[in-house]
DRENSE-765576 format. One record per residue: residue number from 1; y, x, z of N, C-alpha, C, CB in turn. Coordinates in steps of 0.2 Angstrom, whole numbers, plus 5000, padded with zeros to 4 digits. Glycine has a CB too. Example, Ala and Ser with C-alpha at 12.3 -4.5 7.8 and 13.67 -1.06 7.14 Angstrom:
! DRENSE-765576
PT   nr    nv    nu    nw   cav   cau   caw    cv    cu    cw   cbv   cbu   cbw
PT    1  4972  5066  5039  4978  5062  5039  4984  5066  5039  4978  5057  5045
PT    2  4989  5064  5035  4995  5068  5036  5000  5064  5039  4997  5070  5029
END
This chain:
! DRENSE-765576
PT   nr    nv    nu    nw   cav   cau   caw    cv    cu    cw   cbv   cbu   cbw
PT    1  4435  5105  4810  4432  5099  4813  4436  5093  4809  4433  5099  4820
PT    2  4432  5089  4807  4434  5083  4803  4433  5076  4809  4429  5083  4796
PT    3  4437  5070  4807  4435  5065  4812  4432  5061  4806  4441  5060  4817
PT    4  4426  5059  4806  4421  5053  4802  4421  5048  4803  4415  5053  4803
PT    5  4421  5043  4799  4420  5036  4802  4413  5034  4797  4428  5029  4801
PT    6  4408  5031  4801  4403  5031  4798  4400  5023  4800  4399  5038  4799
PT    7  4398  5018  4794  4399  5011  4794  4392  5011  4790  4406  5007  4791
PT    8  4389  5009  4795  4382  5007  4795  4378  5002  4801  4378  5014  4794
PT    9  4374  4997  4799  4372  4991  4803  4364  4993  4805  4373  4983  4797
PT   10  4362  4997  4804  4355  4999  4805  4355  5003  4812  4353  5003  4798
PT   11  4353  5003  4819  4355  5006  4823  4352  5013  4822  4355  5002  4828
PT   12  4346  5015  4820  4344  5021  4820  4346  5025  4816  4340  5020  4818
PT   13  4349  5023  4810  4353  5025  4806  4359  5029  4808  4353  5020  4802
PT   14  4362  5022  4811  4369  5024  4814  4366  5030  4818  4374  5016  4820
PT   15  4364  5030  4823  4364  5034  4828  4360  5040  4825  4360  5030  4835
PT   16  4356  5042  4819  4354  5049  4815  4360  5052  4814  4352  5047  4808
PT   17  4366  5049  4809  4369  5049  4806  4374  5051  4811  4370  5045  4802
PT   18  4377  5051  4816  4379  5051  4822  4378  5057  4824  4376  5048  4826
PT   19  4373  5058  4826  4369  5062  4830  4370  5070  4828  4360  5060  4829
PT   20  4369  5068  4821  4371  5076  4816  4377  5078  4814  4368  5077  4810
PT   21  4380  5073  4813  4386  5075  4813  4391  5077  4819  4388  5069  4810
PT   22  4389  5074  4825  4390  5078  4830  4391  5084  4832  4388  5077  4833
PT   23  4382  5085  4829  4378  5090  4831  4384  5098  4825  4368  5087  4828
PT   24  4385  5095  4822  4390  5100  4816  4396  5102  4817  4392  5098  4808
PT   25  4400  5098  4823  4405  5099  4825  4413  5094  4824  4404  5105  4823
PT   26  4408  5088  4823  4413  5083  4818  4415  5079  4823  4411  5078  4811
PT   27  4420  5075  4825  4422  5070  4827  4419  5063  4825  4427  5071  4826
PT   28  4414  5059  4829  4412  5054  4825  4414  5046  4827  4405  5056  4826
PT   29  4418  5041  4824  4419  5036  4824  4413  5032  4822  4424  5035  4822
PT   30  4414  5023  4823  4405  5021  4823  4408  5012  4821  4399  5023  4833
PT   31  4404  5012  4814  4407  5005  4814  4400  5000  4813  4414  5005  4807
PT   32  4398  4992  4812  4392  4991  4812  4392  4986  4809  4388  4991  4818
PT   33  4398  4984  4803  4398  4980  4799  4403  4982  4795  4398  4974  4801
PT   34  4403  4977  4787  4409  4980  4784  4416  4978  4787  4409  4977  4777
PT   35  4417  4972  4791  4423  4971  4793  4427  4977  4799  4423  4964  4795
PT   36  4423  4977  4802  4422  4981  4808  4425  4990  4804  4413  4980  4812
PT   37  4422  4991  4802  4423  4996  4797  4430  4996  4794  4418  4996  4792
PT   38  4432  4991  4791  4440  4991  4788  4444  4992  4792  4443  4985  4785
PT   39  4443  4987  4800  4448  4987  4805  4449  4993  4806  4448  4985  4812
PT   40  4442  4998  4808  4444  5006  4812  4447  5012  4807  4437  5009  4817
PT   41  4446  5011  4800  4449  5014  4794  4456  5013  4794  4446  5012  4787
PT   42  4457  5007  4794  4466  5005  4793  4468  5007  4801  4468  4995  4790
PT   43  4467  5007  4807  4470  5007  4812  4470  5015  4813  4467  5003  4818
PT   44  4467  5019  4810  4467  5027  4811  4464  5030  4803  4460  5030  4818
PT   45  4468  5030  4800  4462  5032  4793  4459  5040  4795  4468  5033  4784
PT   46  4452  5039  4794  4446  5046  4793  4449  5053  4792  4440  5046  4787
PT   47  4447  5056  4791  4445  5062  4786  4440  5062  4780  4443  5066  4790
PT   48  4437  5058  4783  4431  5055  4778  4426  5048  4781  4425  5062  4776
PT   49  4426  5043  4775  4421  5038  4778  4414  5038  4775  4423  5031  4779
PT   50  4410  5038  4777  4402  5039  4776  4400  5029  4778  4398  5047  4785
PT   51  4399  5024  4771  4395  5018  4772  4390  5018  4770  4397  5012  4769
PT   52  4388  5014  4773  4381  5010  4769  4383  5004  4764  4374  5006  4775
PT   53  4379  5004  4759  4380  4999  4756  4379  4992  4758  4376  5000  4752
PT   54  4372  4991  4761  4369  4985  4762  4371  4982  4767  4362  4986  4762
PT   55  4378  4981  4771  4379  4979  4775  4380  4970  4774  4384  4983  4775
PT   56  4380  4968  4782  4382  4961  4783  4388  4960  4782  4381  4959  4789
PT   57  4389  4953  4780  4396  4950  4776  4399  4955  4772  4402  4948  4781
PT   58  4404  4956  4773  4407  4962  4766  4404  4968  4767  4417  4964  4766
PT   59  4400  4972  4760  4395  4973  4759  4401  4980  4759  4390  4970  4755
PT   60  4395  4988  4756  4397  4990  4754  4403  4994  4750  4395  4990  4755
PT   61  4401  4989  4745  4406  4990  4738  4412  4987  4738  4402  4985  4731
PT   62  4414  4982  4744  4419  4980  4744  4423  4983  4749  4419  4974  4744
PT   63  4419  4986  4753  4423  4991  4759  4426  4996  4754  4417  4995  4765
PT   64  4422  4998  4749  4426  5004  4746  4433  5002  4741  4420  5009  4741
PT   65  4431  4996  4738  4437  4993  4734  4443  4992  4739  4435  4986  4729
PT   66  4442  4989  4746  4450  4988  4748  4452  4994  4750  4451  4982  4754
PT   67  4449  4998  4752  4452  5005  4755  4455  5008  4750  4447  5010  4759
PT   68  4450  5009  4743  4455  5012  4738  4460  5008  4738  4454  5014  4731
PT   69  4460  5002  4737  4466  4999  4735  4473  4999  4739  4464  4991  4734
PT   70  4473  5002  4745  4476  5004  4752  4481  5008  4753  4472  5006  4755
PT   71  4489  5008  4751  4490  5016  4750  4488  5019  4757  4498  5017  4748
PT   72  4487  5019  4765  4488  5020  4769  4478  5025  4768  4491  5013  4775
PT   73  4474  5019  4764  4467  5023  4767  4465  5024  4757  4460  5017  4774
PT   74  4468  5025  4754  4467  5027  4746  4465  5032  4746  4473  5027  4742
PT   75  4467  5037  4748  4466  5044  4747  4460  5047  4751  4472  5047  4750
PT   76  4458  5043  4755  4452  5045  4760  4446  5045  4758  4450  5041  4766
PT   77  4441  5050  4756  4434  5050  4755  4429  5048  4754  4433  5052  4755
PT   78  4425  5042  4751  4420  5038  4754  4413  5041  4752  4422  5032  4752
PT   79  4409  5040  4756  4405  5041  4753  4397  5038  4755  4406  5047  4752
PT   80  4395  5035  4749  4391  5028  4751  4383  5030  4751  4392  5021  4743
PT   81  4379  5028  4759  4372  5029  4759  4369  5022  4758  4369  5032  4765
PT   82  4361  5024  4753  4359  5018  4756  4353  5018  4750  4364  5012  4757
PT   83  4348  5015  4755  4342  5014  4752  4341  5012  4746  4339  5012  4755
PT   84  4344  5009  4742  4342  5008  4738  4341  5013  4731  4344  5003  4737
PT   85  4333  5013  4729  4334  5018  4723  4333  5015  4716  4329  5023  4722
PT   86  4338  5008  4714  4336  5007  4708  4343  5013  4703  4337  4997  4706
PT   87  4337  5012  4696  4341  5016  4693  4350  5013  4693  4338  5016  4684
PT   88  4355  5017  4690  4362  5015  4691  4365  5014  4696  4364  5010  4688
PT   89  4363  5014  4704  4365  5015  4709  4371  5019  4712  4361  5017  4711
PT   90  4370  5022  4708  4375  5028  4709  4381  5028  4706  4372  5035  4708
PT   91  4381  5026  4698  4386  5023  4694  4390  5015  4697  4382  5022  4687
PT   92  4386  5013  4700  4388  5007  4702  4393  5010  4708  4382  5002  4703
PT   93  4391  5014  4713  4393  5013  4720  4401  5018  4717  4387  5017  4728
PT   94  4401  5023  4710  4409  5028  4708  4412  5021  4706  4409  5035  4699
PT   95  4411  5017  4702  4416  5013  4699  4418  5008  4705  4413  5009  4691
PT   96  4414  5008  4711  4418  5005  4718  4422  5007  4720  4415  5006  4723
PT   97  4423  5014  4718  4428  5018  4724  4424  5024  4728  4433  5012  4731
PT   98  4418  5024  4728  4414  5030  4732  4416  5035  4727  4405  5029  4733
PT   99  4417  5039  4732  4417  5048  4727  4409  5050  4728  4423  5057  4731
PT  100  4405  5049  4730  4400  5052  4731  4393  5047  4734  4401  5058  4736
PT  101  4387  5049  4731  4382  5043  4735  4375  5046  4735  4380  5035  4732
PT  102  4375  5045  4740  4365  5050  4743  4362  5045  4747  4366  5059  4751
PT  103  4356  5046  4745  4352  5040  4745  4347  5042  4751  4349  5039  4738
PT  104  4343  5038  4751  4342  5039  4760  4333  5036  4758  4348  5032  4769
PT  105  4329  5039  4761  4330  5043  4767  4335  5046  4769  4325  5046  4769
PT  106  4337  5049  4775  4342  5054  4776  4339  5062  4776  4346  5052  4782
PT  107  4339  5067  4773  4336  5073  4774  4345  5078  4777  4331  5076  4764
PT  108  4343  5079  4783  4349  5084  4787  4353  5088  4783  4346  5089  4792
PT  109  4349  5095  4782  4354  5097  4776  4357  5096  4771  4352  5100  4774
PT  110  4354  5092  4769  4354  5088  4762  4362  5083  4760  4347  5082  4763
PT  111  4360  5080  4767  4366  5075  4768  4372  5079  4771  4362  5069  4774
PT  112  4372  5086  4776  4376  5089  4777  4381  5093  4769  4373  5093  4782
PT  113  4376  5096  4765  4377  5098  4759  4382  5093  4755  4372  5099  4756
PT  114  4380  5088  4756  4382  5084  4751  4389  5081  4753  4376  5079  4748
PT  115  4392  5081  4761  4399  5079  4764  4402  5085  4765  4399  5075  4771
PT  116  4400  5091  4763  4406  5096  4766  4409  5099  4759  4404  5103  4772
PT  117  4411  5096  4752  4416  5098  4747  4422  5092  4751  4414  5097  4738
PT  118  4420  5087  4752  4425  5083  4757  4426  5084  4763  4424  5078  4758
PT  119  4426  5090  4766  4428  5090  4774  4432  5097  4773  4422  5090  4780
PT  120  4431  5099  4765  4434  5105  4765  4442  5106  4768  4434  5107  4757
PT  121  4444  5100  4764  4452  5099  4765  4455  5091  4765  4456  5103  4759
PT  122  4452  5088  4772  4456  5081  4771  4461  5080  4768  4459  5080  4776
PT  123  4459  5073  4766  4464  5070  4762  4463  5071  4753  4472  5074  4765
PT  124  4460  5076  4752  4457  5075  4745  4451  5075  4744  4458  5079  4741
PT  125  4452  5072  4737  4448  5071  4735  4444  5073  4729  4449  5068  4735
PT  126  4437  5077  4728  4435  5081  4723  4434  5077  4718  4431  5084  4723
PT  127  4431  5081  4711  4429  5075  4705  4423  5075  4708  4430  5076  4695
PT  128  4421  5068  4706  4415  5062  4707  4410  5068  4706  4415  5055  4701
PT  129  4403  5066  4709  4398  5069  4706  4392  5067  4709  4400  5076  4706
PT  130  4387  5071  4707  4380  5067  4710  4379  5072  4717  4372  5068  4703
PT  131  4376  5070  4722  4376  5074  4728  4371  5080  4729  4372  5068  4733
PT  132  4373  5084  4731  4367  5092  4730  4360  5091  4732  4369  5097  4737
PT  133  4357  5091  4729  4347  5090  4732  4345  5098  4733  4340  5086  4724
PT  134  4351  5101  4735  4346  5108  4737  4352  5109  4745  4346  5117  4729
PT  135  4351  5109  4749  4352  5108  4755  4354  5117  4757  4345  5105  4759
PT  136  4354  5123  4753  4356  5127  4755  4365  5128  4752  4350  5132  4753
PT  137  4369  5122  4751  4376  5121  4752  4379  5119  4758  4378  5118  4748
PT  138  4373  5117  4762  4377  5115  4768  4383  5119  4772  4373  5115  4772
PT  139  4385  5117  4777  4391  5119  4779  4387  5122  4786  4398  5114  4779
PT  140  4390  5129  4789  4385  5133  4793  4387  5131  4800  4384  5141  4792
PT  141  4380  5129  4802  4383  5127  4811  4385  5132  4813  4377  5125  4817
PT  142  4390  5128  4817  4394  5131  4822  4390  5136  4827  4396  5126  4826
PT  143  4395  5143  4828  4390  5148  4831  4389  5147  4838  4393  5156  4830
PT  144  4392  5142  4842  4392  5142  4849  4387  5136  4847  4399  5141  4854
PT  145  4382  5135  4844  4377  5129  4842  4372  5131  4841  4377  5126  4837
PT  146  4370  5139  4838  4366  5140  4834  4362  5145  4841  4369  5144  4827
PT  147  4355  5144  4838  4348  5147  4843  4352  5153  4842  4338  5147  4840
PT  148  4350  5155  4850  4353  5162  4852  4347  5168  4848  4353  5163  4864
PT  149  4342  5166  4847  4338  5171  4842  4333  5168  4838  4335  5175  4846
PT  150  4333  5170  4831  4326  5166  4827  4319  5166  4831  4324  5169  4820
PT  151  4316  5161  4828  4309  5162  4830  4306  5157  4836  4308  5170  4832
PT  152  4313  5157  4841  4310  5153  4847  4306  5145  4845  4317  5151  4851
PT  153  4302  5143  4849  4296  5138  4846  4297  5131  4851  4287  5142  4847
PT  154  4299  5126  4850  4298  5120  4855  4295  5116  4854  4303  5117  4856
PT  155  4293  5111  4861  4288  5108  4859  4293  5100  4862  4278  5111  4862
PT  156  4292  5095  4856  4297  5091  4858  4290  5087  4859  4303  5088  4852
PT  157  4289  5081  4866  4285  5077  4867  4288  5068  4867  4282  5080  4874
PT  158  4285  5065  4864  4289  5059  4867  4285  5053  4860  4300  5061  4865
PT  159  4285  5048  4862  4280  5043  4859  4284  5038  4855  4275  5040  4864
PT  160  4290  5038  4853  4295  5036  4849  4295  5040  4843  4301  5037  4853
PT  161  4294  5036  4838  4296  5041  4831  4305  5043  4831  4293  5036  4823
PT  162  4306  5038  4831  4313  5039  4830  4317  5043  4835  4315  5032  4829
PT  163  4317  5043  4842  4317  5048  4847  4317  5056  4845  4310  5047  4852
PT  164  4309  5056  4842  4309  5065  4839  4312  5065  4833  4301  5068  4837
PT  165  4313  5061  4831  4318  5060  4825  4325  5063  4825  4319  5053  4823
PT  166  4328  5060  4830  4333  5061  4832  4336  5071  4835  4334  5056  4838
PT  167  4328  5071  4838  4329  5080  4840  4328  5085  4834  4322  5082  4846
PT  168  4324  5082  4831  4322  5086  4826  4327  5088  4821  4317  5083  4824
PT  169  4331  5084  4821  4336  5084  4817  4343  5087  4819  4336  5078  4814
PT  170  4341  5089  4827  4347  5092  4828  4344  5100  4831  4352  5087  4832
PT  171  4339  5099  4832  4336  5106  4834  4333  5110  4828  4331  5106  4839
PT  172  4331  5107  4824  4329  5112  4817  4336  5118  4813  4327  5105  4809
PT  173  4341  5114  4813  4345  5116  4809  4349  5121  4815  4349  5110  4804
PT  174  4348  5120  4820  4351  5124  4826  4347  5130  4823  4350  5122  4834
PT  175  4342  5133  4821  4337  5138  4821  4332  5137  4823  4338  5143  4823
PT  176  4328  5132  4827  4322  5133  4831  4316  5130  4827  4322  5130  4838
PT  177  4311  5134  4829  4303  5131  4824  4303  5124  4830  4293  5138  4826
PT  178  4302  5119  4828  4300  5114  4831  4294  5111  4829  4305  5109  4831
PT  179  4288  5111  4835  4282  5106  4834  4284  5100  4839  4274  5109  4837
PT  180  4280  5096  4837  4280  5090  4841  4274  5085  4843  4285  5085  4838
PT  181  4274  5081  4847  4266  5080  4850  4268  5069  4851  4265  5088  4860
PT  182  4264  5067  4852  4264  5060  4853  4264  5058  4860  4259  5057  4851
PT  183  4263  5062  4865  4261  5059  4869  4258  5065  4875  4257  5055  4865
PT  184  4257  5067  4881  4254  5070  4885  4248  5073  4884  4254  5067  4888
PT  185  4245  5068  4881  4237  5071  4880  4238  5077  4874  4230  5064  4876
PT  186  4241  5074  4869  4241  5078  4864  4247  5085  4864  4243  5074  4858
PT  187  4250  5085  4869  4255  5090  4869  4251  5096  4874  4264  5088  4872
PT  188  4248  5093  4877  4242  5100  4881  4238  5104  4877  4236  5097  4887
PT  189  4235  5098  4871  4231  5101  4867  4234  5105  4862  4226  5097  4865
PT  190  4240  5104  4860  4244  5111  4858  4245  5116  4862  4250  5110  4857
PT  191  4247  5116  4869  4249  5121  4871  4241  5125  4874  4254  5118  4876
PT  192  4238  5120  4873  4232  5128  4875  4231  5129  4869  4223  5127  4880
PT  193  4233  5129  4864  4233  5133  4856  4238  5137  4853  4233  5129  4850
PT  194  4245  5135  4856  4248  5138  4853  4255  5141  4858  4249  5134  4846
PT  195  4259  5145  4854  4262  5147  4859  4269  5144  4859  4261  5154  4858
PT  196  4272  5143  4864  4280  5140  4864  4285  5141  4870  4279  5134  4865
PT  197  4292  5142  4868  4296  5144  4871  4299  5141  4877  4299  5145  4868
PT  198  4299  5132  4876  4301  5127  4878  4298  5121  4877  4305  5127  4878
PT  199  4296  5115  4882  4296  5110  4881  4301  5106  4881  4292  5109  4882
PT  200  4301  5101  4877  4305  5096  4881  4302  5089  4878  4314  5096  4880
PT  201  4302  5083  4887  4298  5080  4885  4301  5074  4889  4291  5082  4887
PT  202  4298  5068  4885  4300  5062  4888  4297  5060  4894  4300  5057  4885
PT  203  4299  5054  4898  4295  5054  4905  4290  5050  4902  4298  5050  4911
PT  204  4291  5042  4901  4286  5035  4901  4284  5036  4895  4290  5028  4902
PT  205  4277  5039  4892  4272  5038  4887  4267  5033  4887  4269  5043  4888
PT  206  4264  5031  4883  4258  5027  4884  4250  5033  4884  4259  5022  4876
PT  207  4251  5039  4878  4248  5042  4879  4248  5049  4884  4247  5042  4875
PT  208  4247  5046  4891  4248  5054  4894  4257  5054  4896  4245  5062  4886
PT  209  4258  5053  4902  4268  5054  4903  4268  5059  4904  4274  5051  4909
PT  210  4274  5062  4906  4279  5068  4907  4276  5070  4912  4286  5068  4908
PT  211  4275  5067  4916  4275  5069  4924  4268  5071  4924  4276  5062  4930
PT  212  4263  5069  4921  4258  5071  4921  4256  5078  4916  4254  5064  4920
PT  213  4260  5077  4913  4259  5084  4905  4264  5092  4910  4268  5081  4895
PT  214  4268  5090  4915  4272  5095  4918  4268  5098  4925  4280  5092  4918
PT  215  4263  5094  4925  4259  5094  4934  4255  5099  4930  4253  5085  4939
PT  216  4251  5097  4924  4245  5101  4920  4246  5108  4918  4244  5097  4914
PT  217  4255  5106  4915  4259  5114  4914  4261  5120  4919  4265  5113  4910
PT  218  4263  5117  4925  4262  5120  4932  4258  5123  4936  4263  5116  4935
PT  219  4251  5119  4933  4245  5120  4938  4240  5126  4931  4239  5110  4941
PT  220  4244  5126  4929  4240  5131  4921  4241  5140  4924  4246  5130  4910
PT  221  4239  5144  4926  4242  5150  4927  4245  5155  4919  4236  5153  4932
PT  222  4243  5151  4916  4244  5153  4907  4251  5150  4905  4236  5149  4901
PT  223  4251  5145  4907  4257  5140  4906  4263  5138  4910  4256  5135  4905
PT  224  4261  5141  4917  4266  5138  4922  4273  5141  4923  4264  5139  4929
PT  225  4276  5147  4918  4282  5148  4920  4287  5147  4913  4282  5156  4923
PT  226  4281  5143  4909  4285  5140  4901  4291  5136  4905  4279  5134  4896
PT  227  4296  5137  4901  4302  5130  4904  4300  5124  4901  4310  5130  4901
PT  228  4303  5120  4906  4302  5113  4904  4306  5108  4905  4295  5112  4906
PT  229  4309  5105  4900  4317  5099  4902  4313  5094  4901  4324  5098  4896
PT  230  4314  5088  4905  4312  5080  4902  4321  5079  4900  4308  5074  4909
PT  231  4318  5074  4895  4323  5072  4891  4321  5061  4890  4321  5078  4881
PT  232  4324  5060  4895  4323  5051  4896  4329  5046  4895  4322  5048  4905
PT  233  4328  5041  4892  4332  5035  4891  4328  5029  4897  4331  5032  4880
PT  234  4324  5030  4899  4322  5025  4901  4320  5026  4911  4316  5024  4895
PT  235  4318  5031  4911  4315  5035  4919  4323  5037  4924  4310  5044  4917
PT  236  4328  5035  4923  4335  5035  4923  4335  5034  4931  4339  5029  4917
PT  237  4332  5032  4936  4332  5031  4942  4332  5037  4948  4326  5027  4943
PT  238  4332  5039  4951  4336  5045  4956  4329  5045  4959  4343  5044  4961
PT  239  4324  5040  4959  4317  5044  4962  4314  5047  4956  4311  5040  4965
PT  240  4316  5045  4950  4311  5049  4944  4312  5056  4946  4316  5049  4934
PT  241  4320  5053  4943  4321  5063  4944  4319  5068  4949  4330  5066  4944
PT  242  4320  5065  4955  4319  5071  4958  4313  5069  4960  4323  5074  4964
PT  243  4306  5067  4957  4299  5068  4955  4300  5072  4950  4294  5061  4954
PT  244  4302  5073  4946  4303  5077  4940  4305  5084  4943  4310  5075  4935
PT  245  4307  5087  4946  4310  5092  4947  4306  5094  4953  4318  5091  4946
PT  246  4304  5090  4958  4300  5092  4961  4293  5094  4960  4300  5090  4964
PT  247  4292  5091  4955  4284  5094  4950  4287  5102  4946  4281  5087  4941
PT  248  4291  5103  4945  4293  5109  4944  4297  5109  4937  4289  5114  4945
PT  249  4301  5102  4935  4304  5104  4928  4310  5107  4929  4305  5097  4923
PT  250  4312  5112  4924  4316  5116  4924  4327  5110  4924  4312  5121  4917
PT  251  4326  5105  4923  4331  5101  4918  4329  5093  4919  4331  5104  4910
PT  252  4332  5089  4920  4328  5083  4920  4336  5078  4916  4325  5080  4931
PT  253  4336  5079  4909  4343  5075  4906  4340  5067  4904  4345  5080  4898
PT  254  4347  5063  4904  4348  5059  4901  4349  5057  4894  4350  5059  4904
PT  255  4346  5053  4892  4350  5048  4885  4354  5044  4888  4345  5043  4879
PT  256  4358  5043  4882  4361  5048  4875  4365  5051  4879  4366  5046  4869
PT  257  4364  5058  4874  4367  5064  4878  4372  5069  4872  4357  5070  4881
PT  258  4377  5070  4875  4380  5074  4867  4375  5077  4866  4387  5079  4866
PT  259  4376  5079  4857  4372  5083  4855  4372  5092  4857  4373  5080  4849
PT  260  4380  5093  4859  4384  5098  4861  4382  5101  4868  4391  5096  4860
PT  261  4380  5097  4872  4377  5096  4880  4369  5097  4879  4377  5088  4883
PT  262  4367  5096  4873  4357  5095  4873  4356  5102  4871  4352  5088  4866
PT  263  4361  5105  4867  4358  5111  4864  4361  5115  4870  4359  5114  4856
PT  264  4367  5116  4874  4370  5120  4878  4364  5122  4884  4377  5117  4879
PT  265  4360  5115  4886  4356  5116  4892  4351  5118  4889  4354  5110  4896
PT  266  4348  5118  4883  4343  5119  4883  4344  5127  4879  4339  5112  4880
PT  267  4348  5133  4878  4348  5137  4878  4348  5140  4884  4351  5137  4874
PT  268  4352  5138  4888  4353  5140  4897  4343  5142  4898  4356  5130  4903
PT  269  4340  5136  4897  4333  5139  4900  4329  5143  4894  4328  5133  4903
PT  270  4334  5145  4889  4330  5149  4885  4332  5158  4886  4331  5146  4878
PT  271  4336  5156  4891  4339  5164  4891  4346  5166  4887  4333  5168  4887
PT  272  4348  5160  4886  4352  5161  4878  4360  5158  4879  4346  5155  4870
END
């Protein structure tokens, strides 16, 4: 287990990056500018820091030049995301002080592959190189993480891209087949097609809520003993829930939720 400090101003981003790095077993610190980011490196130097480039006021390139220049955070591992794909990107961000730079979008494995020659052994540092694009280097989840068996199928419901974003990216690499659906209307019309182990679903939709998708799955004699967790940031009130759970959901969680807590419940109703 490594502690991360991961400096990025983009909140989705932050919270991706977050999310999975949790999800691996890391210790995650969280900074949302470049200065912000120097304070919490110098007050506890990382194990490794994960920047973005494009940051407000001191950018990324200069986050990496004072920390090398630092005896206290010199030695710490950087390593710079960020959208941009012009050519020399990546030569530009080595002669910063980054050891490493992966470009984003972010792809899970990808991005995990490409941080764990640096979490091998805090405090060093490998020679420079270009980031792995084949995602079978990753570093292997943790076994008290991993789907208690292959094959299990979920159906993630929720009308946020960035929401299933977040699940997806931490329940794929756990083992599970994950579909996902927009919305109420459209997650029934999966489920009378196809077959699944669990849902989990947000409350407040525009197309079709929870409350209405888990009355439909209940009243199905084909579907009523499927589990089913709502997963809400927003229905957070004590009548939700227990309208939730009295329609018969198995689980009624909140956001944000460790990542370590989301897969632990949601193996509980898998048998697992």
């Amino acid at each position: 287990m490594a502690r991360i400090l991961v400096i990025e101003d983009h909140p989705t981003n932050l919270e991706l990056m977050s999310y999975l790095l949790g999800a691996w077993g890391h210790v995650v610190d969280t900074a949302t500018d470049g200065q912000q980011g120097l304070d919490r490196a110098r007050a506890q130097p990382p194990d490794l820091v994960v920047c973005d480039i494009g940051l407000p006021g001191i950018d990324g390139y200069e986050v990496a030049r004072r920390l090398k220049a630092e005896p206290a955070t010199a030695r710490v591992p950087l390593v710079a995301v960020t959208a941009y794909a012009m050519v020399g990107d990546q030569e530009k961000a080595l002669r910063a002080g980054f050891d490493a730079h992966v470009p984003k979008p972010i792809e899970p494995l990808a991005l995990m592959a490409a941080l764990a020659p640096f979490l091998s052994a805090p405090g060093s540092v490998p020679a420079p190189g270009p980031a792995p694009a084949v995602p079978s280097a990753a570093a292997p989840m943790p076994a008290h993480l991993r789907a208690p068996r292959p094959g299990l199928a979920l159906l993630l419901v929720d009308d946020t891209a960035a929401n299933l974003d977040f699940k997806l990216d931490l329940l794929e690499p756990a083992g599970y087949a994950v579909y996902t659906a927009a919305g109420g209307h459209e997650a029934l019309a999966l489920l009378q097609h196809e077959r699944f182990d669990l849902v989990v679903s947000d409350v407040v939709m525009a197309s079709g809520s929870g409350f209405d998708l888990l009355a439909a799955v209940r009243g199905s004699p084909a579907l009523q003993a499927l589990p089913f967790v709502f997963l809400t940031a927003t229905a957070r009130d004590e009548a939700s829930r227990r309208r939730g759970l009295e329609l018969g959901a198995d689980d009624y969680l909140l956001r944000p939720i460790e990542p370590e807590a989301l897969l632990s419940a949601l193996r509980a109703h898998l048998g697992g």
